[in-house]
Every structure is written in C-alpha cells, then in structure tokens.
PAZAPA-4460 file (N, C-alpha, C; in steps of 0.05 Angstrom, whole numbers, plus 32768, in hexadecimal, padded with zeros to 4 digits):
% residues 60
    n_x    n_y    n_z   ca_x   ca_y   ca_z    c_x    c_y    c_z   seq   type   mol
   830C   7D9F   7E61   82FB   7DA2   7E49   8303   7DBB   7E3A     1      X     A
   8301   7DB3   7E20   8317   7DD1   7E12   82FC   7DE3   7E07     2      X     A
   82FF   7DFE   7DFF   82E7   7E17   7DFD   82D0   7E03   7DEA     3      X     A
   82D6   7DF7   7DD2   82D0   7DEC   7DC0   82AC   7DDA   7DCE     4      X     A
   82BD   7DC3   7DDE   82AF   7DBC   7DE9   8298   7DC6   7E0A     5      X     A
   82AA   7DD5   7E07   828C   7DE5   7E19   8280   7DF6   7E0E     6      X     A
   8282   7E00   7DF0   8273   7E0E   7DE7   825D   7DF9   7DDD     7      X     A
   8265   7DE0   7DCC   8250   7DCD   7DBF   823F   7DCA   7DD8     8      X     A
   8249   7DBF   7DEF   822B   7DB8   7E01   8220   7DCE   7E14     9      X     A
   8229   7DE4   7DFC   821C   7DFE   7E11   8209   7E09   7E08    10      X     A
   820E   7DFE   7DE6   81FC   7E09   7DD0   81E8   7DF5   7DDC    11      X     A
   81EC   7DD3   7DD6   81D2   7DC2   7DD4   81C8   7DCB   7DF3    12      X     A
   81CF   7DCA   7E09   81BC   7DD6   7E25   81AF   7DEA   7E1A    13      X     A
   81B3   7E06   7E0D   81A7   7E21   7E1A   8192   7E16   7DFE    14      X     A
   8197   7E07   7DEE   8185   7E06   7DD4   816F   7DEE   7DE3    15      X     A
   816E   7DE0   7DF4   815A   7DC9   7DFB   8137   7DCE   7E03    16      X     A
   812F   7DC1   7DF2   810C   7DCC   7DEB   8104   7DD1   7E0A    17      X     A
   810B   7DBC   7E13   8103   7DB9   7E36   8106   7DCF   7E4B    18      X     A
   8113   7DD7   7E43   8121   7DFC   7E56   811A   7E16   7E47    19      X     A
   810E   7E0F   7E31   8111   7E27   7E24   80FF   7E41   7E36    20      X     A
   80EE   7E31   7E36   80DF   7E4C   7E4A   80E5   7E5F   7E5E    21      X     A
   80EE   7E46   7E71   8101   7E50   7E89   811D   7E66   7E80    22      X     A
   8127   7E56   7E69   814C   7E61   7E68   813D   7E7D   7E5E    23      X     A
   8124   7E7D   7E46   811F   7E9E   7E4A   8118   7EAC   7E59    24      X     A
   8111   7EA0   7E73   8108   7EB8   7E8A   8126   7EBB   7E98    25      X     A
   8136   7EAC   7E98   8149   7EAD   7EB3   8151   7ED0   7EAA    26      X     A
   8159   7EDC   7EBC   8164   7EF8   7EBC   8183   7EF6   7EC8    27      X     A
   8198   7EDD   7EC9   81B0   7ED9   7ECF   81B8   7ECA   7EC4    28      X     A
   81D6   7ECE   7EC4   81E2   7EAE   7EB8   81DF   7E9C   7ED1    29      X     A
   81E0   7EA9   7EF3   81E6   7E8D   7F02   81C6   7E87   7EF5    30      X     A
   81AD   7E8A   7EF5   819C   7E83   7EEE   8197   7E70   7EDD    31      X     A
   819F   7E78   7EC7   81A6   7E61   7EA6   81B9   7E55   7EBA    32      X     A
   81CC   7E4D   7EC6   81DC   7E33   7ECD   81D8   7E24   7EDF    33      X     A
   81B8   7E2C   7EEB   81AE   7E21   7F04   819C   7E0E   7EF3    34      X     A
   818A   7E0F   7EDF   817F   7E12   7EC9   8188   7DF4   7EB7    35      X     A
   81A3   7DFB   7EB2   81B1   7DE9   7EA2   81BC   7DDB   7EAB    36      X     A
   81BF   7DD7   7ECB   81C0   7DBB   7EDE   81B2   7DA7   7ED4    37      X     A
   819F   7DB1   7EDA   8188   7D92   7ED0   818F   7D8B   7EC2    38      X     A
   8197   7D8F   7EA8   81A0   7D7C   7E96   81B4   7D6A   7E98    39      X     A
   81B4   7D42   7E99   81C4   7D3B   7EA0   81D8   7D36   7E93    40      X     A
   81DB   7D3F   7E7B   81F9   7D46   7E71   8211   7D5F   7E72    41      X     A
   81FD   7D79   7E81   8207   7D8D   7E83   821F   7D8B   7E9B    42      X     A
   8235   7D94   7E95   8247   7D84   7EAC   8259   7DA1   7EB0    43      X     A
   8254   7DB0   7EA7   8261   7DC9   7EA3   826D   7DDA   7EBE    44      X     A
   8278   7DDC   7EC3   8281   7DF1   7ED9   827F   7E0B   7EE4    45      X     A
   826E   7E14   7EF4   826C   7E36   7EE8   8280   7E46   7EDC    46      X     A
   8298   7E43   7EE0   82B0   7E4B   7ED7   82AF   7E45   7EB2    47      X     A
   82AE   7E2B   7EB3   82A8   7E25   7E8F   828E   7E31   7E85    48      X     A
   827F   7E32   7E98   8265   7E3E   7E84   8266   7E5C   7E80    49      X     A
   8274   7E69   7E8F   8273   7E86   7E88   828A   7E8B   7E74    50      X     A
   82A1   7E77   7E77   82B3   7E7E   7E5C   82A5   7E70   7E42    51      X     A
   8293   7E5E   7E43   8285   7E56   7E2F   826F   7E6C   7E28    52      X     A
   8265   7E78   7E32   825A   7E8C   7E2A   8261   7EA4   7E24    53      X     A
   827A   7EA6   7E25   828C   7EC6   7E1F   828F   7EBC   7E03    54      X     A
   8299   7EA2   7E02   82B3   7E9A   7DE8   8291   7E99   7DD1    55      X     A
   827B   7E9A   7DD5   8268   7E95   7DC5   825F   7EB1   7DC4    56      X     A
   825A   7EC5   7DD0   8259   7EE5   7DD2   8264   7EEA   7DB9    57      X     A
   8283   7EE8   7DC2   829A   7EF1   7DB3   8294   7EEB   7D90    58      X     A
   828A   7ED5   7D88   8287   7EC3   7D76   826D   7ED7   7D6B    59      X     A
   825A   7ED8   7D79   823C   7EEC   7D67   8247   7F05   7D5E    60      X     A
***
C-alpha cells in the first residue's frame, strides 16, 4: 500500500463519529491503533500507521 493510501484511510478512521471520544482520550499511538482495529476496513499495519501518521505531521 503506497503513503497516499494509508494516509486516506487514516484520515477517514481517526475522523469516524463512532471513536471520536475514545481516539480523544487515548494518550498513545499503540492506543489510537488498538482503537482503530475495530474498524473493519482498517487493515493498516502498525508499521503503516505510524508512517501514515508522520507523512500527515509532516504535511500540517
């Protein structure tokens, strides 16, 4: 999966009405990716989700 695409379904997970509460309390990323399991399209890797979250850092 190339940066592109793990940034789009990184955005729609951390943006989902359903978690929002939770993803604001977590105090980790393993936390947010324990989090963003449940979702059954989130297929991400911890490896992809933390370079998906750098390459979106980088980007603000």
């Amino acid at each position: 999966m190339d940066i592109e695409e793990i940034k789009h379904m990184l955005f729609h997970a951390l943006t989902e009405e359903s978690l929002a509460m939770r993803l604001d309390a977590a105090k980790s990323q393993q936390e947010v990716y324990e989090i963003l399991q449940e979702l059954s399209y989130f297929t991400l890797s911890m490896e992809e989700f933390q370079q998906g979250i750098k390459a979106m850092q980088e980007e603000a």
